[in-house]
N, C-alpha and C positions, 0 to 999 in steps of 0.2 A: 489546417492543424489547429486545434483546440489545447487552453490552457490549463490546468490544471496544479493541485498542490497532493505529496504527501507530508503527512505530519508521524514524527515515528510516535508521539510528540517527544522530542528533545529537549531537557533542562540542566542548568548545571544544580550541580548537589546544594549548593547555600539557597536555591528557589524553593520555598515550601512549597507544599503541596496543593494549598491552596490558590498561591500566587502564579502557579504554571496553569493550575487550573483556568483559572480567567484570563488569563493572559491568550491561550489557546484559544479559548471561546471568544475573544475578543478578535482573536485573529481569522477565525473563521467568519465574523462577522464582516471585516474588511475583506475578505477575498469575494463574495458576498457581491459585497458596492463594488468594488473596478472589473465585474465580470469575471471572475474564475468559473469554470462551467464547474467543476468540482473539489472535494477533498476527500484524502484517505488516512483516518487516525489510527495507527497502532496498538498495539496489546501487548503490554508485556508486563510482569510479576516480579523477579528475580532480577532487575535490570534498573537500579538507581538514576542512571540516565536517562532513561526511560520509563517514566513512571505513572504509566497509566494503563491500570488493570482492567479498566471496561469504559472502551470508546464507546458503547452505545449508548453511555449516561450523559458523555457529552457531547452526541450526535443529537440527543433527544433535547437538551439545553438549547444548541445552534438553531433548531430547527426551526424554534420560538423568535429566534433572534436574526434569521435568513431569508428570502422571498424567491430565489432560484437555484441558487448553488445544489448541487448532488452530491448526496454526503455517504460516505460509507465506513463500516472497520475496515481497516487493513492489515491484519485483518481479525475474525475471531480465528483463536486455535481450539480447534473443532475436539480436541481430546478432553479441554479441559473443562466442557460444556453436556450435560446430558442434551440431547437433540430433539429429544419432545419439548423442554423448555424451552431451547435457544429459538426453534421453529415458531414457536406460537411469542417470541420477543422480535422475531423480526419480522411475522405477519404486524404486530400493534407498530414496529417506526415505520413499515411500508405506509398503512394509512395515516396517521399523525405528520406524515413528509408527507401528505399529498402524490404517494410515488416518488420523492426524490432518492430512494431511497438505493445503493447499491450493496451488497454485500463481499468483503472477501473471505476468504478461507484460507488456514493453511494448518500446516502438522506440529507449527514448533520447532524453530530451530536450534532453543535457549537452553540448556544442559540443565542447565538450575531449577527453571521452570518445570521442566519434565519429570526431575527428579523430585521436586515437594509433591507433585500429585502421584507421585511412586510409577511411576510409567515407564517401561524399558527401552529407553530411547535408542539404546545398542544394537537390541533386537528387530527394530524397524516397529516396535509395536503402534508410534505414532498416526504413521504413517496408514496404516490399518485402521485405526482405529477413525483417523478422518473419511476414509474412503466409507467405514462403515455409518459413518453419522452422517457424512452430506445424503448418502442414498435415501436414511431413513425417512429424513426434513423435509425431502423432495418428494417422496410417500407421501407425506400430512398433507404438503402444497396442492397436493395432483389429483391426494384420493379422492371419492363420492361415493365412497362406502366405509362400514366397518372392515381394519384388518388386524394381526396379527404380526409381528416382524421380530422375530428371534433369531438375532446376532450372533457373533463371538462375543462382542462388550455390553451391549443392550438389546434388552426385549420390553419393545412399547407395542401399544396397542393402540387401535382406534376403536373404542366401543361403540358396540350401539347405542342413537340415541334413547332419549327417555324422557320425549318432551311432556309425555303426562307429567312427569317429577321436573321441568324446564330444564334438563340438563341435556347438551349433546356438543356433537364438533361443530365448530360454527365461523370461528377464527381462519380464514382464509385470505393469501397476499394482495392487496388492491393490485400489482403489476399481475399480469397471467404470463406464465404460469407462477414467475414467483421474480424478486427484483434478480437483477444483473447479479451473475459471480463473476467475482477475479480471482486471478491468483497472481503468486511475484517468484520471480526467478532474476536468478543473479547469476549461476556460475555458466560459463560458454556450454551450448547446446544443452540447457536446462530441460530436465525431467520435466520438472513441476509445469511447465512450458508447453510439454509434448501435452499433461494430461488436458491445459487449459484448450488446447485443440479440439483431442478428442470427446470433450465435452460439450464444447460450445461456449467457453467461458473467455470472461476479460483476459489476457495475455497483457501483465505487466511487467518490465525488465529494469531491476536497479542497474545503471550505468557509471561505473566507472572507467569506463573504456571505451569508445564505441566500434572499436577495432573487431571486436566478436557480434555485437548485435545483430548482425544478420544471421548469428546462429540460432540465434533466439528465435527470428519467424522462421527460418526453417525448420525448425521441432514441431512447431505453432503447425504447422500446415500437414506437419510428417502425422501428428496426432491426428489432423483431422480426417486425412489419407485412408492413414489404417480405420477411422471407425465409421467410415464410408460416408464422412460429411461433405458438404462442399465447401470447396477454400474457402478460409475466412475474410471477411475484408480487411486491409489494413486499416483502417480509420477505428478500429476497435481496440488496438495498440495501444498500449501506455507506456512511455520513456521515463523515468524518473530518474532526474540526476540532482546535483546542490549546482548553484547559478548564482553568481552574483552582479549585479548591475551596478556600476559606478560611471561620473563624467568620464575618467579617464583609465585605462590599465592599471596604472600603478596605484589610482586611488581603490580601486575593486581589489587589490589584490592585499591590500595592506590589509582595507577590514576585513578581508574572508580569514587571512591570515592571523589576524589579532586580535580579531570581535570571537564572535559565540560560536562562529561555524570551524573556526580553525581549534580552536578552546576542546570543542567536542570531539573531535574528530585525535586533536594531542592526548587527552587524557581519557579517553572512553572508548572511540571505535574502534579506532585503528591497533589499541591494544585487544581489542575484543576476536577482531581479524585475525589477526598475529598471533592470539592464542588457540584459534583455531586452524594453525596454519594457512592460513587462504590468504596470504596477500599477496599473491599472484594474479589474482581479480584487481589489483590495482597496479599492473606495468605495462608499458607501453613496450616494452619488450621482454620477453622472458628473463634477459643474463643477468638482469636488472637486481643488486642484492637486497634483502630483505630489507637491508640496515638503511637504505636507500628510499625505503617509500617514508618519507615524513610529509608532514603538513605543507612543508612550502613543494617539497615533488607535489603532494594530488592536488594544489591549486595550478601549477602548470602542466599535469597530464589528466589529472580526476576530473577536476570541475570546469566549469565552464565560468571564467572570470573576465572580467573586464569592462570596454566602454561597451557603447551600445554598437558600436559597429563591428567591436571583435568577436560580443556574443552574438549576434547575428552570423559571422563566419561560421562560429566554432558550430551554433545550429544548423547551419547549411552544409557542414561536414558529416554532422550526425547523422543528416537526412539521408544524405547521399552513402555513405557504408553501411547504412541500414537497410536502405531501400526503399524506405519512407514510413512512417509513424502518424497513428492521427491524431494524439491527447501527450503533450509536452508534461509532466509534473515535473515543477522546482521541489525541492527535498528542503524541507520546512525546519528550521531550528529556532530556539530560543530567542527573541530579539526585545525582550522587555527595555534592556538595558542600552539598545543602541535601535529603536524602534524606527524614526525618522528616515536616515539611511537607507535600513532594509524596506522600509515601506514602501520608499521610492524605488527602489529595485523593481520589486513586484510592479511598480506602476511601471516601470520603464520595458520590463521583460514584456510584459502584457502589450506594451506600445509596440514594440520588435514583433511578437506573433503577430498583433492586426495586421502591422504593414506590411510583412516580406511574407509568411505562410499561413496566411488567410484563403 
């Protein structure tokens, strides 16, 4: 099993924007030095908590500042991107990473976000609309010719060259056919899940639970089924849960509880959940009442807290209702302010993967 980080990137509201900025970028350069094999930055517009509108400006910063890590979005949302652009921006971080480079994709799940670029999220039009722009991008990747490609949402073109006038398509991914997709699913027996199947694509799963996660590769495999792939392997898996590492239980559980992870999660996610009605994705049992998921419940059913010996269980539990995973992501928050600590987490989590699921 391999380690890995996502970053939604997470700040509280008093972080400018400039100071999360670096802060991220700094932390992507430590993951860097104690071996994380990679990270995944988020995208989001509408989401104060979340406030970074284009991970690939500070994918393209890290890259300067990194020597192995694999860095990707996580992802971009494909509606709100024309796809002749976004293609020929992720042919240029495919070579500038030397190939480190992965991409995700997804539809948008942000009401707000949807609604500023006027997109009818009710309608499913998202949703379409991603499907119609990964195809297009993978067009550009793949073509050796001029074509033609008229959409429902876009009509791009590949013209002919015209090297007497030095203009033609020329922009192609250093990976062949083009870097890694992922994609992310969270709710039991996820959609998004089955399509990463059926594609061929990274299969990654937020975790709050691990009680459903093997529903997750069984979609994973159901997609690959139907579009007559061969099983995927597991080791292409991605687990992303929040993890904290302390000497002892109660010291892990105090800062998750009190620091920036508990902070975020009281005043930004878990009402973000709740307004979505979905916080059933965080009970360990259905009768469980709503009123019931707080901060100190998802530190002893959500997250994974503790010494090093407990997160070590808690991952050996994961493995096992899962059926096995090959890329662990810790779910990345703000830690300007309590840096030290969390630092040592990440060294310590990282120690626990070498030793026991290496």
């Amino acid at each position: 099993m391999k380690l890995g980080a996502f970053m939604m990137p997470a700040h509280p509201r008093y972080r400018s924007v400039h100071d999360g900025h670096y802060h991220d970028l700094d932390t992507l350069e430590f993951f860097d030095r104690i071996g994380f094999e990679e990270a995944w930055i988020g995208e989001h517009y509408m989401m104060p908590a979340e406030p970074c509108p284009s991970p690939d400006l500070l994918i393209a910063q890290a890259i300067l500042r990194t020597q192995q890590i694999k860095l990707a979005p996580g992802a971009f949302m494909l509606p709100f991107h024309h796809p002749a652009e976004l293609a020929h921006r992720i042919c240029w971080l495919d070579h500038i990473s030397s190939g480190r480079l992965m991409v995700g994709i997804g539809a948008s799940g942000t009401t707000l976000d949807l609604e500023m670029f006027d997109i009818d999220h009710q309608a499913g039009v998202h949703r379409d609309m991603t499907a119609e722009s990964i195809d297009i991008m993978t067009r550009f990747w793949t073509s050796n010719a001029p074509f033609e490609y008229c959409g429902k949402f876009w009509t791009v073109r590949r013209p002919a060259d015209q090297m007497d006038k030095s203009t033609g398509y020329h922009l192609k991914p250093l990976q062949a056919p083009h870097p890694p997709i992922g994609v992310t699913g969270l709710s039991v027996s996820s959609a998004t899940l089955r399509i990463a199947g059926r594609n061929g694509w990274i299969p990654i799963s937020f975790c709050f639970t691990p009680d459903y996660l093997h529903t997750h590769w069984k979609v994973v495999e159901d997609g690959a089924a139907r579009a007559g792939r061969a099983m995927p392997s597991r080791n292409m898996w991605r687990v992303s849960r929040p993890i904290l590492v302390a000497e002892t239980d109660a010291q892990a559980r105090k800062l998750a509880i009190e620091g920036e992870m508990g902070r975020y999660f009281r005043e930004d996610y878990l009402p973000m959940i709740a307004g979505n009605n979905a916080l059933g994705l965080f009970k360990h049992q259905s009768d469980v009442p709503d009123s019931d998921v707080t901060v100190e419940y998802c530190a002893k059913h959500c997250w994974i807290v503790g010494s090093p010996q407990t997160v070590h269980e808690r991952i050996e539990e994961m493995q096992h209702l899962s059926g096995g995973f090959g890329v662990l992501h810790v779910m990345c928050f703000d830690h300007l302010d309590e840096l030290e600590p969390i630092r040592e987490s990440h060294c310590a989590l990282r120690d626990i993967v070498a030793t026991h699921f290496a």
